[in-house]
LONU-999976 format. One line per field, with one value per residue: x, y, z of N, C-alpha, C in turn. Coordinates in steps of 0.2 Angstrom, whole numbers. Layout:
N
nc1 = X  ... $
nc2 = Y  ... $
nc3 = Z  ... $
cac1 = X  ... $
cac2 = Y  ... $
cac3 = Z  ... $
cc1 = X  ... $
cc2 = Y  ... $
cc3 = Z  ... $
END
This chain:
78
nc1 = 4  2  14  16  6  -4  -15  -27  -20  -27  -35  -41  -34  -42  -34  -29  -41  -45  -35  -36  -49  -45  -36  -37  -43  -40  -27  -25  -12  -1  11  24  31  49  56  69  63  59  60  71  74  87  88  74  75  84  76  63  71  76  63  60  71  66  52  59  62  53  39  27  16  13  8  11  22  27  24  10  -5  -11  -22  -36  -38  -34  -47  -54  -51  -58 $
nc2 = -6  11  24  36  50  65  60  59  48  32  33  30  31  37  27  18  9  7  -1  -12  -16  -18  -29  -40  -42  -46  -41  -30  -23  -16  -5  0  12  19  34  33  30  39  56  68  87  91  99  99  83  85  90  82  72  79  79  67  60  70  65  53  55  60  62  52  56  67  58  60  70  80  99  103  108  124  131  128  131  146  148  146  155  167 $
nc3 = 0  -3  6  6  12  14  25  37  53  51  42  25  10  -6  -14  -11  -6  -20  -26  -17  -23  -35  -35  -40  -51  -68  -79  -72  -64  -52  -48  -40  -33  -27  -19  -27  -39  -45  -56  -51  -52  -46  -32  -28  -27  -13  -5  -4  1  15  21  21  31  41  45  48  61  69  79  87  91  80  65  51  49  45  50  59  52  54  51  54  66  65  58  70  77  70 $
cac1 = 0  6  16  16  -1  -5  -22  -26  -21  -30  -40  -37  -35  -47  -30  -29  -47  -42  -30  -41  -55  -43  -31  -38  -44  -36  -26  -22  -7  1  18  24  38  52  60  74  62  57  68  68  78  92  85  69  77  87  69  60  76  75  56  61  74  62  51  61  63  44  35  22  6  14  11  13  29  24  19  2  -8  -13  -29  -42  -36  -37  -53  -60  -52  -60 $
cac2 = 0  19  24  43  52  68  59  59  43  29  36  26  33  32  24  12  6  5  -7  -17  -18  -20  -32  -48  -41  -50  -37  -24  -22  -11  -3  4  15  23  38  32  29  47  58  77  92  91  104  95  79  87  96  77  69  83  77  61  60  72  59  45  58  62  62  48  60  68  55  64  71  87  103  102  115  129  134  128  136  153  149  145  161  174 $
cac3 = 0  -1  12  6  10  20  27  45  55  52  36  17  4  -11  -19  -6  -8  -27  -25  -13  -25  -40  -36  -43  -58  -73  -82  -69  -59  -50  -48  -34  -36  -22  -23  -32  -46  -48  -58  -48  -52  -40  -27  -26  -23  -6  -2  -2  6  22  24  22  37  46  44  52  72  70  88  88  88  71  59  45  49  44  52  58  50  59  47  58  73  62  55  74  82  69 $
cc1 = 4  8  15  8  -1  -14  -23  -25  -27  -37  -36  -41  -38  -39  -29  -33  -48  -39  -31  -43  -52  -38  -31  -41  -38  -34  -24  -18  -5  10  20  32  42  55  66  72  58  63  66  72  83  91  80  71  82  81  65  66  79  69  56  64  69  57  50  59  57  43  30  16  7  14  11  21  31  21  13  -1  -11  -21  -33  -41  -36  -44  -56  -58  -55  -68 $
cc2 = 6  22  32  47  58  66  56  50  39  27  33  29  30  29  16  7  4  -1  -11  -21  -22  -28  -38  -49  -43  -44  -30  -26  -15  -11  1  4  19  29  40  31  35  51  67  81  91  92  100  88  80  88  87  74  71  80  70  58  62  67  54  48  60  60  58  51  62  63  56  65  77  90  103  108  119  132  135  131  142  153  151  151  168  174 $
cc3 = 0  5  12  7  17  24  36  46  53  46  30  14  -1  -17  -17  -7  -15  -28  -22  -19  -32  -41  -40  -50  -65  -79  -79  -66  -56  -49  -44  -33  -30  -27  -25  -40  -47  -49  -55  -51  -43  -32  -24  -22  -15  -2  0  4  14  25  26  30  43  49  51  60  73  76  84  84  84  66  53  45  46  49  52  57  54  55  50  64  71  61  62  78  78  71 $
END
C-alpha cells in the first residue's frame, strides 16, 4: 500500500481502496515506485530527502511528519 499520503491517521486513501478492489482483476497491476524511481531536479530531490529523514525523528502523535496545519485554529479564532 502507499506509504506517502497527508491523510489523518487511520484514514485510506481512495488509492488504497483501489488497489483493494482491483487487485484480482485480470489485467491490472500495479507498480509501486520509491524515490529512487522518480527523476527530480536536484533541489527538489534534497527538499524530499530533508522530509524524508524528518520523517524518520517524528513524535508519535505527528504521523505525517509534517507541520500540523494551523488553518483551523485561524478559521475558529476569527
Amino acid at each position: 500500500m502507499p506509504l506517502k499520503k497527508d491523510l489523518p491517521s487511520g484514514t485510506r486513501s481512495g488509492l488504497d481502496v483501489a488497489m483493494q478492489v482491483l487487485k484480482k482483476v485480470d489485467g491490472i497491476s500495479f507498480c509501486e515506485l520509491t524515490s529512487k524511481d522518480v527523476v527530480r531536479h536536484p533541489l527538489v530531490q534534497k527538499i524530499v530527502q530533508a522530509y524524508d529523514e524528518y520523517e524518520k525523528k517524528a513524535k508519535p502523535e505527528n504521523h505525517s511528519g509534517r507541520a500540523k496545519s494551523t488553518t483551523r485554529k485561524r478559521r475558529e479564532n476569527k
